[in-house]
N, C-alpha and C positions, 0 to 999 in steps of 0.2 A: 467369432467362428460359429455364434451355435443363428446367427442371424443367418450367414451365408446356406447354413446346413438347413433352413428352416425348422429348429428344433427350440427346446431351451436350453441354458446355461446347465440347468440341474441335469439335464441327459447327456450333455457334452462330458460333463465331472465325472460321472459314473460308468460312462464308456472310457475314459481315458483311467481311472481306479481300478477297474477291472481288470486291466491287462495285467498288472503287477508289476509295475516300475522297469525300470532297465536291464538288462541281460548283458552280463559282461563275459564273452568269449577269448580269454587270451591265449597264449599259448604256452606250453610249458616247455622249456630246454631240452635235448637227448642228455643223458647223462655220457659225462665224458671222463673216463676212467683214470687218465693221468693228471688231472687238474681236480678232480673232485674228492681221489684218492689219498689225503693228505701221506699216508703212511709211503708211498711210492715218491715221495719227492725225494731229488738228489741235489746234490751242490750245495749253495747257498739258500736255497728255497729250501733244504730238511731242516736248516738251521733257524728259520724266521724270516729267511730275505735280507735282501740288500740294506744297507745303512746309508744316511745323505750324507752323514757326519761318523768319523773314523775316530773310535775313540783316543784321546790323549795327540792330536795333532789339529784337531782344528778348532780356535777357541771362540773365531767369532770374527764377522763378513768381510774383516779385510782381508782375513788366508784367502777367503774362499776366493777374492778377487783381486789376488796380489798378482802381477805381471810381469814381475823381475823376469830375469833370467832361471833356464831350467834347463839341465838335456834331455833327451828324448824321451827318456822315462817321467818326467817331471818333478825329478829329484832339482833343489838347488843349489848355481854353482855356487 
């Protein structure tokens, strides 16, 4: 570069040092009152949130992908 620029290497260094490296512009979020607000959660979310796993019925991946029969609730017959 500093061939192309007609310069030397040591002025290319110093002009590129000068500037002070990178500038990073990001953005920041609006705040959003019912999601950021822990104390205003209802349902299951006041509580911690959903579970994958319901305590004392499911013990391990064959409930979770048993096929038997079921009625519509997904109780078994």
């Amino acid at each position: 570069m500093a061939d192309k620029k007609g310069t030397s290497v040591d002025d290319v260094r110093t002009k590129i040092s000068s500037h002070g490296g990178p500038v990073l512009n990001g953005t920041k979020p609006d705040a959003v009152k019912f999601h950021d607000d822990k104390s205003l959660y209802t349902g299951v979310y006041a509580n911690g949130g959903p579970s994958s796993v319901d305590k004392g019925k499911i013990s391990d991946i064959s409930q979770t992908c048993d096929r038997t029969a079921a009625d519509v609730r997904g109780v078994k017959k």
